[in-house]
ZAMARGU-4260 file (C-alpha; in steps of 0.2 Angstrom, whole numbers, plus 5000, padded with zeros to 4 digits):
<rodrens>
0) 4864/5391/5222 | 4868/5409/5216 | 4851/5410/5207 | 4842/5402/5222 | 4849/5416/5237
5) 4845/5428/5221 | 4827/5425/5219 | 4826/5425/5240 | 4833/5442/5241 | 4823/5448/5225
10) 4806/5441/5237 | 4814/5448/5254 | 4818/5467/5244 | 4799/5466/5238 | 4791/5461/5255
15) 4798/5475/5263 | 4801/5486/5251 | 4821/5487/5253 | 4832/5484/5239 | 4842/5471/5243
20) 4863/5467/5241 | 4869/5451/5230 | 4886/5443/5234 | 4894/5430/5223 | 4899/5413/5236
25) 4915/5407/5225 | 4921/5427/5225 | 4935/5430/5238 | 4930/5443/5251 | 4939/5458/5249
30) 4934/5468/5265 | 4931/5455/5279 | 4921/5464/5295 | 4935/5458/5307 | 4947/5469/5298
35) 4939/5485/5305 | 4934/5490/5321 | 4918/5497/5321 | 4918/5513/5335 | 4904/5519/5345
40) 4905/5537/5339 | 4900/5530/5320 | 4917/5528/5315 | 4925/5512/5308 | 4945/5509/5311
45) 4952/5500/5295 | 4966/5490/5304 | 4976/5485/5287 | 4976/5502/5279 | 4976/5513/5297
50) 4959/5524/5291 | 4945/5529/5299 | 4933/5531/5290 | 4914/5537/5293 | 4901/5524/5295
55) 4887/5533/5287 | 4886/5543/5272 | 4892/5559/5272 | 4878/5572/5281 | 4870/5557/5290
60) 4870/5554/5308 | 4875/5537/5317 | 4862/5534/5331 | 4872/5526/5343 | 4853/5520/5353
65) 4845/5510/5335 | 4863/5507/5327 | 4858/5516/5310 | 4862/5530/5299 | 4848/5544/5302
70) 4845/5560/5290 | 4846/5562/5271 | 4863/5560/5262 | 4865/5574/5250 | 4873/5571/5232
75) 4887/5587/5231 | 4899/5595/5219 | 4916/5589/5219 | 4918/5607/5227 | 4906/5605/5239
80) 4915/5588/5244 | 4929/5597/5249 | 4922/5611/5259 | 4912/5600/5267 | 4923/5589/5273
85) 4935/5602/5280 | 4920/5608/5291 | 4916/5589/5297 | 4917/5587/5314 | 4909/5570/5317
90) 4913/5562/5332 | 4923/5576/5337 | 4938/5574/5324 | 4941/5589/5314 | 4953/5583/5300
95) 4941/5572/5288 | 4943/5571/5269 | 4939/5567/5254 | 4946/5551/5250 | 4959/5548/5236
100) 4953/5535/5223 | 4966/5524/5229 | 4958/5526/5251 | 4941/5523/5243 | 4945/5508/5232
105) 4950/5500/5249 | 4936/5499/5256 | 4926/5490/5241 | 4917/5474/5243 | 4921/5465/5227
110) 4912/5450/5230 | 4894/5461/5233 | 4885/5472/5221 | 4873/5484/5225 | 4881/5492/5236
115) 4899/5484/5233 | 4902/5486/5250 | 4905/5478/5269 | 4885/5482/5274 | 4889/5475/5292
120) 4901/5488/5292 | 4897/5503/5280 | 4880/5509/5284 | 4868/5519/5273 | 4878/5517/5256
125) 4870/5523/5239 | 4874/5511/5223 | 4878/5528/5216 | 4894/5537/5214 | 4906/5542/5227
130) 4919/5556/5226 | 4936/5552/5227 | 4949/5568/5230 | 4959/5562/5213 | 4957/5573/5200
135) 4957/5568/5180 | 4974/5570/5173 | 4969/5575/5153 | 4955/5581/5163 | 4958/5592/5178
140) 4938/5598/5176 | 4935/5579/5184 | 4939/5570/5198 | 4937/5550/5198 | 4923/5541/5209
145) 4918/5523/5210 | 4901/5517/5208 | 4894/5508/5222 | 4882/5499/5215 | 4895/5488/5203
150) 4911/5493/5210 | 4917/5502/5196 | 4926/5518/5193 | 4923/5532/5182 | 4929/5551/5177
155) 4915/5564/5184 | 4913/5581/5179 | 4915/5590/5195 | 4902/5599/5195 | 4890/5585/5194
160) 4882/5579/5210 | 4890/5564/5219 | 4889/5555/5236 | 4902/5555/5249 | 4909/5547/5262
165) 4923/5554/5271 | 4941/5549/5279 | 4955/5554/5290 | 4972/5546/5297 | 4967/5538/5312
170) 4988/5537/5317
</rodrens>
């Protein structure tokens, strides 16, 4: 069955020209869509771990008229994470942040790769790297991100150029 939605994706992605997500039907699903609340504003209310988080990728804008993600998603220092999310002010919240590994391991689809998250939820996701706000211990030069295209997490230099999504407390 797995091979046969496999090949069907593989013909869909090709047809149009779109990379397209595989999910595994016997894996437990780790971020179900009626655990959030997605907002009008382009947020999305995580109502077990009481985040908000932003639906789009960090620099992107949620068009509230076509329901998508609009504008290009920069790849950014671990530096420019920070700064960047301390001048955010989408959807009129001031208080965004870089998530810690632990916030943006929440939100991982584990049942899904490419991207390894909620799509119904989470718009415009690279399967690249995302910061996390957690730096390396041996290694405070890195902070840890999670790949999004296998779910996995890795030490980064931070200087190297990473996507981002962003997060705040929504209580």
């Amino acid at each position: 069955m797995k091979l046969k939605l496999l090949n069907t994706f593989i013909v869909f992605g090709f047809s149009f020209n779109v990379a397209a997500q595989t999910c595994y039907g016997g894996a437990d699903i780790t971020t179900p869509t009626d655990r959030f609340t997605v907002n009008a504003d382009g947020t999305v209310s995580d109502t077990q771990t009481g985040l908000m988080w932003q639906r789009c990728s960090y620099s992107q804008t949620y068009n509230t008229e076509t329901l998508l993600c609009e504008g290009s998603t920069p790849a950014v220092t671990w530096q420019e994470a920070l700064r960047g999310a301390t001048n955010d002010t989408t959807a009129n919240y001031d208080d965004w942040q870089v998530p810690n590994i632990k916030e943006l391991a929440s939100i991982l689809e584990h049942s899904c790769t490419e991207p390894s998250i909620n799509e119904v939820v989470f718009l415009g996701t690279k399967s690249q790297n995302y910061w996390s706000s957690t730096s390396g211990v041996s290694s405070m030069s890195s902070a840890w991100v999670y790949q999004f295209d296998s779910g996995l997490n890795s030490l980064r230099p931070k200087t190297s150029d990473v996507y981002l999504r962003l997060v705040r407390y929504e209580k």
